[in-house]
C-alpha positions as CSV (number, residue, x, y, z in Angstrom):
1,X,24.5,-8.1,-3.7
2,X,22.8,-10.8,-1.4
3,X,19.0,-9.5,-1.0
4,X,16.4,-11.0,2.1
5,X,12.8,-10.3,2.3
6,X,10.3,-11.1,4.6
7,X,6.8,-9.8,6.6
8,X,6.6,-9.1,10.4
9,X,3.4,-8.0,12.4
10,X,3.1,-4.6,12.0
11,X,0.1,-2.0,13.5
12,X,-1.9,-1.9,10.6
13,X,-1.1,-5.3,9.0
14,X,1.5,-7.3,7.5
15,X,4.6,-5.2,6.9
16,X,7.3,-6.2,4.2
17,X,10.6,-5.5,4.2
18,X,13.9,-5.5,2.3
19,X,17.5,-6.0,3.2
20,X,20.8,-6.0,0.9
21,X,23.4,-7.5,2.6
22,X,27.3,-6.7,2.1
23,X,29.4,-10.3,1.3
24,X,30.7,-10.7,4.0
25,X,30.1,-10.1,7.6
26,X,28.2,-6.7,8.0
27,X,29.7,-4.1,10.5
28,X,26.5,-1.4,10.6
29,X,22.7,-1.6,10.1
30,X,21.0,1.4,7.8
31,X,17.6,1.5,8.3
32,X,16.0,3.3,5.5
33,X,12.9,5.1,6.0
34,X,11.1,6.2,2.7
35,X,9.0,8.9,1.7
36,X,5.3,9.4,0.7
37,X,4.0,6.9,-1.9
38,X,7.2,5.1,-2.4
39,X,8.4,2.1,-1.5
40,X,11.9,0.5,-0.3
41,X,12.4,-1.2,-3.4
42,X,13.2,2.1,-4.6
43,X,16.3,2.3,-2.7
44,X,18.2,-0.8,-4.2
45,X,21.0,2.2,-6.2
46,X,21.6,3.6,-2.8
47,X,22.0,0.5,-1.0
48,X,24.6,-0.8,-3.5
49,X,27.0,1.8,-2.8
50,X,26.0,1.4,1.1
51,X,26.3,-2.5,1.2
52,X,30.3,-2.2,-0.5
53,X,30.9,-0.4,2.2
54,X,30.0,-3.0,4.6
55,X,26.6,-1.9,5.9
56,X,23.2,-4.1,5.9
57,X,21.0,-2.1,4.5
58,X,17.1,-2.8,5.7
59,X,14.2,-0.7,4.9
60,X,10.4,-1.5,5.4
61,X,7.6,-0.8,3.0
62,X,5.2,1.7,5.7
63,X,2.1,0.7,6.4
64,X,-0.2,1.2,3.6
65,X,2.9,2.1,0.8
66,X,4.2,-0.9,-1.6
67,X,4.0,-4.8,-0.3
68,X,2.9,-4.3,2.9
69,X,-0.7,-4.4,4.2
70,X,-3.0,-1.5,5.5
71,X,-4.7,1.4,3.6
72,X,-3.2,3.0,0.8
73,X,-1.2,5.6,1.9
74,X,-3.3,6.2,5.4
75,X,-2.2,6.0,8.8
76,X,0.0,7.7,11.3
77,X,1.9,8.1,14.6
78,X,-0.1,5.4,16.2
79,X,2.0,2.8,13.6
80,X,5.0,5.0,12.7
81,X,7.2,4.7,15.5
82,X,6.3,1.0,16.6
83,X,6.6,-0.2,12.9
84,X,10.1,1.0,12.5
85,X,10.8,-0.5,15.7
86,X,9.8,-3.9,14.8
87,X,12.3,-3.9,11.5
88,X,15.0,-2.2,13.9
89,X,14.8,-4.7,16.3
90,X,14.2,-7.4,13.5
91,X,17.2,-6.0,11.5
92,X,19.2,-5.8,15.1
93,X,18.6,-9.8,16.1
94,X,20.0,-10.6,12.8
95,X,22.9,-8.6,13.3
96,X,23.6,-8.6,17.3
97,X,26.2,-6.0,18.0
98,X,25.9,-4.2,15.3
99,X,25.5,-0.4,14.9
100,X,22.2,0.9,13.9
101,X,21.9,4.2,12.0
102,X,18.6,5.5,10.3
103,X,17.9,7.1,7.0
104,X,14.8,8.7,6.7
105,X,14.0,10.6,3.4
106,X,10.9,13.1,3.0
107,X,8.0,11.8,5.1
108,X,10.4,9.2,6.0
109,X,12.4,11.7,7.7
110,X,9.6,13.3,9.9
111,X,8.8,9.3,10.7
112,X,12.3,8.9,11.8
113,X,12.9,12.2,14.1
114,X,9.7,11.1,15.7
115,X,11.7,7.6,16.0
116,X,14.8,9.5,17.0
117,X,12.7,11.5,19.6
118,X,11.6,8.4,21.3
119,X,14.2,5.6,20.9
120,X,17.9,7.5,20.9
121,X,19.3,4.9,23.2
122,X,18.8,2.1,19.9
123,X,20.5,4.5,17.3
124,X,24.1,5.6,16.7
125,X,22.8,8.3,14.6
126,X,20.3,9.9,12.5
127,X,20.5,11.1,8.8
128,X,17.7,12.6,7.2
129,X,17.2,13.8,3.5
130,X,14.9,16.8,2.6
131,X,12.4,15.8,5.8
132,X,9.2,16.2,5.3
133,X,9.0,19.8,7.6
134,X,7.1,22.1,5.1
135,X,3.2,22.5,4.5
136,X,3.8,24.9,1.6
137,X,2.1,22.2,-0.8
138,X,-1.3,23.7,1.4
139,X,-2.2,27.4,1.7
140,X,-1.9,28.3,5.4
141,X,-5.4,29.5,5.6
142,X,-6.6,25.7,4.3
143,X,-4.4,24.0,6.8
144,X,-6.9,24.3,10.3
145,X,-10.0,23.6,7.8
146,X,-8.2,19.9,6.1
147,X,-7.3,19.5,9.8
148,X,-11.3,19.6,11.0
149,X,-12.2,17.9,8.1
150,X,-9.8,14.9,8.6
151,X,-11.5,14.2,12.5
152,X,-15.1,13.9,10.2
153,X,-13.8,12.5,6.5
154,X,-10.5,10.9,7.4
155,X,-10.3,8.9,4.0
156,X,-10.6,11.8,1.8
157,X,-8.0,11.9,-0.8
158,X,-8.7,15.9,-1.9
159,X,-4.6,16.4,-2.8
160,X,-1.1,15.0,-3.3
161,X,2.7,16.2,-4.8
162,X,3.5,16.8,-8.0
163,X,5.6,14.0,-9.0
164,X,7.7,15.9,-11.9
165,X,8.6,17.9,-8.9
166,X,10.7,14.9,-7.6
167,X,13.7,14.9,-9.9
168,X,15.4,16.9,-13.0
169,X,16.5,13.1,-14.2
170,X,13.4,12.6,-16.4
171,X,14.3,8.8,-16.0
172,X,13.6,8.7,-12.5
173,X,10.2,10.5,-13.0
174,X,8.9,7.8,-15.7
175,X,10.5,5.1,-13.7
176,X,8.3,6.2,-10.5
177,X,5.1,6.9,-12.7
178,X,5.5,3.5,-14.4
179,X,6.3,1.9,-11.2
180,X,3.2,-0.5,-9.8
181,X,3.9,-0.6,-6.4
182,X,4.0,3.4,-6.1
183,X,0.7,4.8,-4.8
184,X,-0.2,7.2,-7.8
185,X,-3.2,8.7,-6.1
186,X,-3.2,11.1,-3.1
187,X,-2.5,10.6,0.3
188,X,-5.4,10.0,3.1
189,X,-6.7,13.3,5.0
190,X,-6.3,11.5,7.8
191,X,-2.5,10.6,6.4
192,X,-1.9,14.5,5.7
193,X,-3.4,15.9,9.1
194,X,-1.0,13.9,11.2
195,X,2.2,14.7,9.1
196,X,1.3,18.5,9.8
197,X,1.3,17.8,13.6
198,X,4.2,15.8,13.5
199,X,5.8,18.6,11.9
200,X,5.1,21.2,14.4
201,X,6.1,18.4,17.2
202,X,9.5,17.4,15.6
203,X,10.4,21.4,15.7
204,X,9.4,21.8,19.3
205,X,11.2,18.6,20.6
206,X,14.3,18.9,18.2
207,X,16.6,19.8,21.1
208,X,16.0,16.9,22.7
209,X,18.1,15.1,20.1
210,X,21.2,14.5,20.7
211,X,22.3,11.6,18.2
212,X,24.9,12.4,15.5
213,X,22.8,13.8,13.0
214,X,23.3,14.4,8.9
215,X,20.9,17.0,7.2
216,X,21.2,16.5,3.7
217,X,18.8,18.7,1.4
218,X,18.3,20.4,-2.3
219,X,18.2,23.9,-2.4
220,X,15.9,24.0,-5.4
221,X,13.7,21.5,-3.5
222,X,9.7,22.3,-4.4
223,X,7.8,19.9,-2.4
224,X,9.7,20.5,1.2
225,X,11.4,24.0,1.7
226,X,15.1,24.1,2.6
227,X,14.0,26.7,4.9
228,X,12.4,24.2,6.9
229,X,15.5,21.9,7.8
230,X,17.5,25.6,8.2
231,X,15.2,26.1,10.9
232,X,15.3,22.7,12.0
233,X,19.5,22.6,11.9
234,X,19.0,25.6,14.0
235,X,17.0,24.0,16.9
236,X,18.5,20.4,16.8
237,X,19.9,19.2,20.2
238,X,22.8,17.5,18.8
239,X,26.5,18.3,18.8
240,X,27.4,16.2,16.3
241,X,25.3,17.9,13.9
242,X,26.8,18.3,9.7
243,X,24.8,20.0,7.3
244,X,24.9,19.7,3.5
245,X,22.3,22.0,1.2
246,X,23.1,21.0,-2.1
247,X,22.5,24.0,-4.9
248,X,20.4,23.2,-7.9
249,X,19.1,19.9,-6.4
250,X,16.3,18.6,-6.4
251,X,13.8,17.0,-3.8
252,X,14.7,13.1,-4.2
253,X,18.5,13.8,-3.8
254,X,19.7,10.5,-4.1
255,X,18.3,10.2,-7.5
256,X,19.2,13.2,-9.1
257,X,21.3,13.9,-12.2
258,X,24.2,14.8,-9.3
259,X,23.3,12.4,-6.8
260,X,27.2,11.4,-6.6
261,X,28.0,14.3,-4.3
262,X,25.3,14.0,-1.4
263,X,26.1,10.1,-1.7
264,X,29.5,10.3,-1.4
265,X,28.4,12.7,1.5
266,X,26.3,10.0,3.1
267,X,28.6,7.3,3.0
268,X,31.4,9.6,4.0
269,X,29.4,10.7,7.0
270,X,28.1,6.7,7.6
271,X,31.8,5.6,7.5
272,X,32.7,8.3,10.6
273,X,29.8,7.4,12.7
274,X,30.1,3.2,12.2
């Protein structure tokens, strides 16, 4: 599987990317959005299975997370939206005509309905993968106070996931703690205050989305709450709108033990919406 590689001027600095590319002529872009802490490198299993069926497959390292430039695991709206613009558009030149669809898992999934929200017209749909909607990992009495705090100490790093919370496969837990281009500490204040308002914005504008959307998300997910993509299934603006909760899975489902099903789901759904 061909891989390409390169850096475009992003907000906050230098942002790398990745692309695996199908062998011959692609006929769809994924653009995959990842999560907190992660990187896209991470996403070279999934994009196997997506490049044999034809797709390019290009996802960016965010701001801050991996290769690219900034912080560590700091930022916000203000880069979000025109980062993953820049790769779409980069991703796009390289393949004019081309379908674009974007895969956004966990925080990459809030990144990309606040994409969607603002840039419909450049996608021909939207999947997203246990979005990052819930502030459960934050008692709701604490979540005004981190919120004040963030305007005065935006670089504090008081909290973060648990990562054995990401997967049952213990392989993919060791490979993420052992992996050097993971952010093992905690996120920014700063980082965590915008992703709560994002969350509260993404619900209130969710019916003005209209793209074909996939929801894809584990049931037994602890570090987003399938009741917060019920709740978001229930508002969305689309018509075009599948929904998969997967029982006994797992936040990252993609890399769990039964990460066959919700891939074969994906590529199903990908293959109707090329």
């Amino acid at each position: 599987m061909p891989v390409a590689e390169g850096r475009l001027p992003g907000v906050l600095g230098e942002l790398f990317w990745r692309a695996w590319l199908p062998a011959t002529e692609a006929t769809g872009i994924v653009l995959v959005s990842h999560g907190l802490g992660e990187h896209s490198g991470r996403y070279a299993e999934l994009a196997a299975g997506l490049t044999a069926d034809g797709w390019a497959v290009y996802a960016p390292d965010h701001a801050g997370h991996g290769l690219s430039e900034g912080r560590r695991v700091d930022g916000g709206p203000a880069n979000w939206v025109p980062d993953l613009d820049l790769v779409r558009r980069h991703a796009a030149a390289r393949h004019p005509g081309r379908p674009v669809i974007l895969v956004g898992h966990s925080m990459g999934g809030l990144i990309a309905l606040r994409y969607a929200a603002a840039h419909q017209a450049a996608l021909a749909g939207l999947v997203l993968s246990a979005p990052a909607l819930s502030k459960q990992a934050v008692p709701g009495r604490l979540v005004p106070v981190l919120t004040a705090l963030a305007r005065v100490a935006p670089t504090l790093r008081p909290a973060g996931i648990d990562v054995a919370d990401l997967s049952k496969d213990p392989a993919v837990v060791a490979g993420y703690r052992a992996d050097p281009l993971v952010h093992h500490g905690h996120p920014t204040l700063r980082l965590g205050s915008a992703m709560f308002d994002a969350m509260d914005e993404v619900l209130a504008t969710a019916a003005e989305i209209r793209l074909p959307v996939l929801l894809q998300h584990g049931v037994d997910d602890r570090i987003t709450t399938v009741e917060t993509s019920r709740a978001l299934a229930a508002v969305l603006g689309s018509e075009d709108l599948t929904v998969e909760f997967y029982e006994g899975l797992w936040h990252e489902i993609y890399n769990e033990p039964e990460r066959e099903r919700p891939i074969a789901d994906l590529r199903a759904w990908l293959a109707a919406h090329r």
